[in-house]
C-alpha positions in Angstrom: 17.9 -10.1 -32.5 14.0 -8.7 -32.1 13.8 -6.5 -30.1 10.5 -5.8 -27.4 7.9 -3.9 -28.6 7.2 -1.3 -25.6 10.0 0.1 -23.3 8.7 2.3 -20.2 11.1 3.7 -18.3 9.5 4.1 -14.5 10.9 6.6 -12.7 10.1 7.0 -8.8 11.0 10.6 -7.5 10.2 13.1 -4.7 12.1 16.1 -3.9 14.0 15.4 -7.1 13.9 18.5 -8.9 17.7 19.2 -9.5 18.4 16.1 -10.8 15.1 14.9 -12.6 14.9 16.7 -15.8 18.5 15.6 -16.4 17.3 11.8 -15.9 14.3 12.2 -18.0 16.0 13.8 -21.2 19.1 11.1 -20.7 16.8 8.1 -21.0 14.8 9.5 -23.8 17.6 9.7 -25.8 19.2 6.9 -24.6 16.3 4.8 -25.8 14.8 6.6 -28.6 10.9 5.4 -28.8 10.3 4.7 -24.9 7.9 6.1 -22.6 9.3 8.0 -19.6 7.3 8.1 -16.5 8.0 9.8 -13.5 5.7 9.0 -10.4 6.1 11.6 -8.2 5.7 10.8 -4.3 4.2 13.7 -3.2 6.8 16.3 -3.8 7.2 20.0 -2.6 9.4 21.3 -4.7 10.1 21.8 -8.6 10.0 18.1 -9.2 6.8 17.6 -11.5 7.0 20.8 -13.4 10.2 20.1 -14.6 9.4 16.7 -15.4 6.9 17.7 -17.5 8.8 20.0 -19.3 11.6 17.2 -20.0 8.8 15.4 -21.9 8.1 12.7 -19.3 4.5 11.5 -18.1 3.9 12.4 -14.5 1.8 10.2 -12.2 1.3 11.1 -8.4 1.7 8.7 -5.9 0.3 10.2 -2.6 1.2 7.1 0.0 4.1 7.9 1.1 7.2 5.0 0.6 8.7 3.7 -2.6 7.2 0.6 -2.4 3.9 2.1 -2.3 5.1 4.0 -5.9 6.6 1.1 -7.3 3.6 -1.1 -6.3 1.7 2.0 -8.4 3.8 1.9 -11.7 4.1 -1.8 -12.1 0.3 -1.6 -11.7 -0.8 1.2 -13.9 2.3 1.1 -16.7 1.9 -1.5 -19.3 5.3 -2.8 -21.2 6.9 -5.0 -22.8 10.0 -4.3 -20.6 10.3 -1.8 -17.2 13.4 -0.1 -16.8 13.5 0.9 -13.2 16.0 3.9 -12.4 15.6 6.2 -9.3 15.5 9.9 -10.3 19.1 11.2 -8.7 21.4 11.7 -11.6 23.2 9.1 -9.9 22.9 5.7 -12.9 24.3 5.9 -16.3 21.3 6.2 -19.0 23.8 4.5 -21.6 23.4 1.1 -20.0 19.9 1.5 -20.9 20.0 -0.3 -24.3 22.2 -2.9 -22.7 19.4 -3.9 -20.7 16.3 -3.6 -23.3 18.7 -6.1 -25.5 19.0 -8.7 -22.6 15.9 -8.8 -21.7 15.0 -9.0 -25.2 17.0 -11.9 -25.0 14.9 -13.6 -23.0 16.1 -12.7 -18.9 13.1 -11.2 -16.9 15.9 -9.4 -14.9 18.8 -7.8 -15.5 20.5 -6.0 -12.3 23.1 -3.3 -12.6 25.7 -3.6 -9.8 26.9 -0.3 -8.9 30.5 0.8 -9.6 31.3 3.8 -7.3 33.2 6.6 -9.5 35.0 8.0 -6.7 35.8 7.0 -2.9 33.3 8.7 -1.1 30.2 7.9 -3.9 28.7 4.8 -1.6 28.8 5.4 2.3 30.4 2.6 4.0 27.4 1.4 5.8 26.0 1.1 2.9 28.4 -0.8 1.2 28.6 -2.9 4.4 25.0 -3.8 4.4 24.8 -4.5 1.1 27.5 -7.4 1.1 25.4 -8.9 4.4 22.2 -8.9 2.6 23.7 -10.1 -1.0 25.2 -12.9 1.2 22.1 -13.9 3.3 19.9 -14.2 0.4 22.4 -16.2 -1.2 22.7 -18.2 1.8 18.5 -18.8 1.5 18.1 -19.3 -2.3 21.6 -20.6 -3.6 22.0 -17.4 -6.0 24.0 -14.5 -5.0 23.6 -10.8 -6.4 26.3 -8.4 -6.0 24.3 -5.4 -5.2 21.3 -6.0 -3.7 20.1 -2.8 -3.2 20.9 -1.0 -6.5 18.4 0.9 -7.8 18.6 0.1 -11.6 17.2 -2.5 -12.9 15.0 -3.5 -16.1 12.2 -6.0 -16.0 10.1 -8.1 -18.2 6.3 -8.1 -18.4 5.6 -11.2 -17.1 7.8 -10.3 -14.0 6.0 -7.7 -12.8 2.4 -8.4 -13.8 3.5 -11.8 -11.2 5.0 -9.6 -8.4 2.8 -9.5 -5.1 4.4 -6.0 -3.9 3.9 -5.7 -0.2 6.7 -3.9 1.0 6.0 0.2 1.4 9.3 1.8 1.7 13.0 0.9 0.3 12.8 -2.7 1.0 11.2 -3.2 -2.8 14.6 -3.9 -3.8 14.7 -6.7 -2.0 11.5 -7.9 -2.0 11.6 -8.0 -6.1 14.9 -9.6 -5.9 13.5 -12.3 -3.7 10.4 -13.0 -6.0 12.8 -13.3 -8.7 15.2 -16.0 -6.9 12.2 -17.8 -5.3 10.8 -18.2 -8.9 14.2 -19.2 -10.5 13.5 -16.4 -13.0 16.5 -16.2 -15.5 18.7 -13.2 -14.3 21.4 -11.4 -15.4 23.5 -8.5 -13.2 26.3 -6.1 -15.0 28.3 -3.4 -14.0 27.3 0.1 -14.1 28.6 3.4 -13.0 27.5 5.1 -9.7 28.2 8.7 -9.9 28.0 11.2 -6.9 24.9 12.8 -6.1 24.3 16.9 -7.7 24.8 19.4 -5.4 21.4 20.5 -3.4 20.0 16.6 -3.6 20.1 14.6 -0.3 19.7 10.7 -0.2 15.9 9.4 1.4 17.8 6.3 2.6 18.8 6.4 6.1 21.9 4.0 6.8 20.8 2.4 10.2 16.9 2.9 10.3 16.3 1.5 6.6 18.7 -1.0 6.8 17.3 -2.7 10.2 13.7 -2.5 8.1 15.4 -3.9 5.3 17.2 -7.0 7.4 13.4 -7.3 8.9 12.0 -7.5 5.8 14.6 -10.0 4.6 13.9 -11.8 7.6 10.4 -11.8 7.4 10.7 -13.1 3.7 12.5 -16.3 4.8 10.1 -17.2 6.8 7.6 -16.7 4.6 9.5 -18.2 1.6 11.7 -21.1 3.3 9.6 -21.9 6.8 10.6 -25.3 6.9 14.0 -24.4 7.2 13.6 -21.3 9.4 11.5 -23.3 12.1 13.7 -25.9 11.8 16.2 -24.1 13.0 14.2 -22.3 15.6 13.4 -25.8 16.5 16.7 -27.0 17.2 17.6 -24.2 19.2 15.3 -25.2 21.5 15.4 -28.6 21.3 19.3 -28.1 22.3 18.5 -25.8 25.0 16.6 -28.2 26.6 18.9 -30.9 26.2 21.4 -28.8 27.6 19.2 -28.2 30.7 17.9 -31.5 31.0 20.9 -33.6 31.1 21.9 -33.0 34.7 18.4 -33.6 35.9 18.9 -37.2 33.8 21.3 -37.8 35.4 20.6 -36.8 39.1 17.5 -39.0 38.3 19.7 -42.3 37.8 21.7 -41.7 40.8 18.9 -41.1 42.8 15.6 -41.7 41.8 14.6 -38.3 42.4 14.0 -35.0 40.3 15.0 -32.6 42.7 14.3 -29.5 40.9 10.5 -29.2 39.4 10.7 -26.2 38.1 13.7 -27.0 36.0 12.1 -30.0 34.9 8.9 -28.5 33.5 11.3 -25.5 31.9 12.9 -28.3 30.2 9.6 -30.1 29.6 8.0 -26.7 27.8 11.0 -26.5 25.7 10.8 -29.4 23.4 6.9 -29.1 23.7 7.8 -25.8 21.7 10.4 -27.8 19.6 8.0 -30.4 18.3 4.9 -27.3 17.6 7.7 -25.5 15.9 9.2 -28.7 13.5 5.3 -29.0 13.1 4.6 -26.0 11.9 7.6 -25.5 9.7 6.2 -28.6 7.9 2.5 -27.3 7.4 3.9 -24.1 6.3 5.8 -25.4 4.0 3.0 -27.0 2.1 1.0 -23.6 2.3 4.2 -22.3 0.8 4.6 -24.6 -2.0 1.0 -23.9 -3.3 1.7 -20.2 -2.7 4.6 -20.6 -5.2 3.1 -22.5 -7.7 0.5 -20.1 -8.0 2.9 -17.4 -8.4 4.8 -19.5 -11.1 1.6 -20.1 -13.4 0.6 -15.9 -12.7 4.1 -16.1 -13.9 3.8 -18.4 -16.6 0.8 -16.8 -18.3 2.2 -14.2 -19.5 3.5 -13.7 -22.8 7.4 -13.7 -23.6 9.0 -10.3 -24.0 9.1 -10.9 -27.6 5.1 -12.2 -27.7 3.3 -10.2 -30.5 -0.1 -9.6 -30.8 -0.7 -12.3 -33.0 0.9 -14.5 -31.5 -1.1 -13.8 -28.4 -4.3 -14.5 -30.3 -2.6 -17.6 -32.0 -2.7 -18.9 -28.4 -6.0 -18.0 -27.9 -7.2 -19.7 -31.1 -4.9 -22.5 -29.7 -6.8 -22.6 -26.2 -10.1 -23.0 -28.0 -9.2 -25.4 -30.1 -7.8 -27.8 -28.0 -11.1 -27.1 -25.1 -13.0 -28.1 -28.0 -11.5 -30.9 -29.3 -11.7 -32.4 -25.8 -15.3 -31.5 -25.2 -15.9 -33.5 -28.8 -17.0 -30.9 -30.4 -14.3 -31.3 -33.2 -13.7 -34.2 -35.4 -10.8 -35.7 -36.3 -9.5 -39.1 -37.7 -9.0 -41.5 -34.4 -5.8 -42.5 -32.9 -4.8 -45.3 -31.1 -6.1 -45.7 -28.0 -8.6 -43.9 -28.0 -7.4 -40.7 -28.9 -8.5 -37.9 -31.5 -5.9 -35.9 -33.2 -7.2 -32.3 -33.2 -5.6 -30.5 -36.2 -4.1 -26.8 -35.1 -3.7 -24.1 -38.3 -0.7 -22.7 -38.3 -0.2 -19.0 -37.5 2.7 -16.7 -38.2 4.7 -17.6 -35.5 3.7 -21.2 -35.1 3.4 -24.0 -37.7 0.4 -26.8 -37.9 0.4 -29.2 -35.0 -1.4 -32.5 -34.4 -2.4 -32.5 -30.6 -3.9 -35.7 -29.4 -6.8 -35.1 -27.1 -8.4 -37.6 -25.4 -11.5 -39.0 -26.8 -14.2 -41.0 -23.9 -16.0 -43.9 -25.3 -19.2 -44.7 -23.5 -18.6 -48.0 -22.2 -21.2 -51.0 -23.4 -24.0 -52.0 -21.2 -23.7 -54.6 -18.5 -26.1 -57.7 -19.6 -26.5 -59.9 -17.4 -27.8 -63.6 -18.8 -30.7 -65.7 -17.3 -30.5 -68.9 -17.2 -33.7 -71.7 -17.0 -33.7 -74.6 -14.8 
C-alpha cells in the first residue's frame, strides 16, 4: 500500500513541560520522516524550551482555548495527514503508524478510543459523559463513536482544509466529530491505551464546567445541523401543551356556549401560534442547512485524496482546462451524435486517455417567413 506523502504530527500543549519532550521524541520515532509541531498556548513554564530541544517546531497560540490552537494548526500546518495527540504522556505513540496506514487507506478519520490502563486513569464523570455524548450524537446522525472526547486522532487533508472550526475551548472534539458525521466522511475508531498522567501534570479539563459547555455546544450543533428535527420537536411540545390546556375550555364551550376563562384561552391560543412559527422555521432552516452542507461537501470534495501526487494534481488541472475548452469550442474534435464533440484527454501518469463528450451548440437556422401574392 502507498503510503501519504507528508505526516504532521500537531501537538496542542500549555503547561506541559513534564510530559512534552517525552511526546515529541516518541512520535518522531514512532513515525520516522514526520514533522512534529507543538503549538504552545501561552505557557509559563518549561514547555517551549523543551520542545525545542526534543526537535519539535514550536508555534505560539496566544488566544487562550484549544479550539482557538487547533483552529491555528489546521490552518497554518500543511499535510497530507494530521495526527492530533494532546501533549500529556498520556496516548501510545506506537498507534501512530496504525493511523498514517488507514488513512492512507483512504478514511479521513481514524479515532482512537481510549483504553484506561488502570482503574483510576479516566475519572468517572468523565467516563459518564462521554457515554451520554457518544449516544446523543449517535442518536442525531445514526453513527456512534465510542469515545467522543478522546484526544487522538489522525486526519486527512481534505478533512481539515473543509472544517469551519468555531468552537474555542475543549468542545473541538466534538465539533470535528460532528463535521465528520454530518459529511458522512469515511471513519474508522480503534483502541488505544490511556496511561495515567506523570507526576507534577494536572488535567485543563474541568469535569462539570466543560462538560455542560460541551453538552451546549452539542446542543447548539443540532440545531444548527438537524433544525427541522430539533424545532420539530420544540414544536410539538407546545403544540401538546396547548392541547393539553385547551381541551377543557373545548369542552366547557360545548356544554355551554361560553369561554369562561380568557386568559386561558389566549395562553392556549399563543401556544400553537408559537407551534406553527416554530414547524416554520424548522422548515426554512432546513433549506439554509442543506445549502450550508453542500458547500461544505464540495470545500470537501476539492481536495485532493491523501494519496494525490503532485502530478496528479496538475493532471487535474490540465483536465479542468481541457474540458472548459472543449466546451467553449475552442477545441476540435470529430462530432458525436447528437450534437456532441468528443474532446480527447492525454493520459498522465496516474490516469489513462479519456474521451469526454462535451456538448457542442449549433446555431439554429433563421426563421423565413414566405410571402405570398394575391
Amino acid at each position: 500500500m502507498d503510503r501519504v506523502a507528508r505526516v504532521a504530527v500537531v501537538i496542542p500543549c500549555r503547561d506541559e513541560q513534564e510530559t512534552v519532550a517525552e511526546v515529541v521524541r516518541g512520535f518522531s520515532e514512532a513515525v520516522p520522516g514526520a514533522t512534529v509541531y507543538v503549538f504552545d498556548n501561552a505557557s509559563s513554564d518549561d514547555t517551549i524550551a523543551r520542545a525545542e530541544a526534543a526537535g519539535a517546531t514550536v508555534r505560539k497560540v496566544f488566544l487562550p482555548g484549544k479550539g482557538n490552537v487547533v483552529r491555528r494548526m489546521f490552518a497554518d500546518v500543511e499535510a497530507d495527514c494530521y495526527i492530533l495527540v494532546d501533549g500529556d504522556g498520556t496516548y501510545d505513540p506506537a498507534l501512530a503508524p496504525q493511523m498514517v496506514e488507514l488513512v492512507s487507506a483512504g478514511y479521513d478519520l481514524v479515532n482512537v478510543a481510549r483504553v484506561p490502563s488502570g482503574d483510576n486513569v479516566l475519572r468517572p464523570g468523565h467516563a459518564l459523559g462521554n457515554q451520554l455524548l457518544g449516544g446523543l450524537l449517535g442518536k442525531l446522525f445514526g453513527r456512534r463513536m465510542g469515545d467522543v472526547l478522546s484526544g487522538y486522532k489522525a486526519c486527512s487533508r481534505r478533512l481539515v482544509k473543509s472544517f469551519p472550526i468555531l468552537s474555542g475551548g475543549f468542545e473541538i472534539e466534538t465539533e470535528l466529530m460532528v463535521h465528520a458525521l454530518e459529511l458522512n466522511v469515511s471513519s474508522v475508531e480503534i483502541p488505544g491505551a490511556y496511561t495515567e498522567r506523570h507526576p507534577g501534570s494536572a488535567s485543563k479539563l474541568g469535569t462539570w464546567s466543560d462538560g455542560v459547555r460541551i453538552l451546549r455546544a452539542i446542543v447548539g450543533l443540532a440545531r444548527q445541523s438537524r433544525p427541522l428535527a430539533f424545532f420539530s420537536l420544540q414544536a410539538a411540545v407546545l403544540a401538546l401543551l396547548g392541547v393539553a390546556l385547551g381541551i377543557p375550555l373545548l369542552i366547557t364551550f360545548l356544554h355551554t356556549h361560553q369561554v369562561p376563562r380568557l386568559p386561558t384561552a389566549v395562553i392556549v391560543t399563543g401556544l400553537e401560534v408559537l407551534a406553527a412559527l416554530s414547524l416554520t422555521a424548522g422548515l426554512v432552516l432546513d433549506t439554509v442547512t442543506r445549502g450550508r452542507r453542500e458547500q461544505r461537501l464540495l470545500a470537501f470534495l476539492a481536495m485532493p485524496g491523501p494519496l494525490a501526487s503532485p502530478a496528479a494534481a496538475a493532471g487535474d488541472g490540465e483536465l479542468r482546462r481541457q474540458l472548459g475548452s472543449a466546451g467553449s469550442g475552442e477545441s476540435a474534435g470529430p462530432c458525436g451524435p447528437a450534437g456532441t464533440t468528443d474532446a480527447a484527454i492525454p493520459a498522465s501518469p496516474t490516469r489513462p486517455a479519456v474521451i469526454v463528450p462535451v456538448e457542442r451548440r449549433v446555431a439554429p437556422e433563421p426563421f423565413v417567413t414566405e410571402r405570398r401574392g394575391h
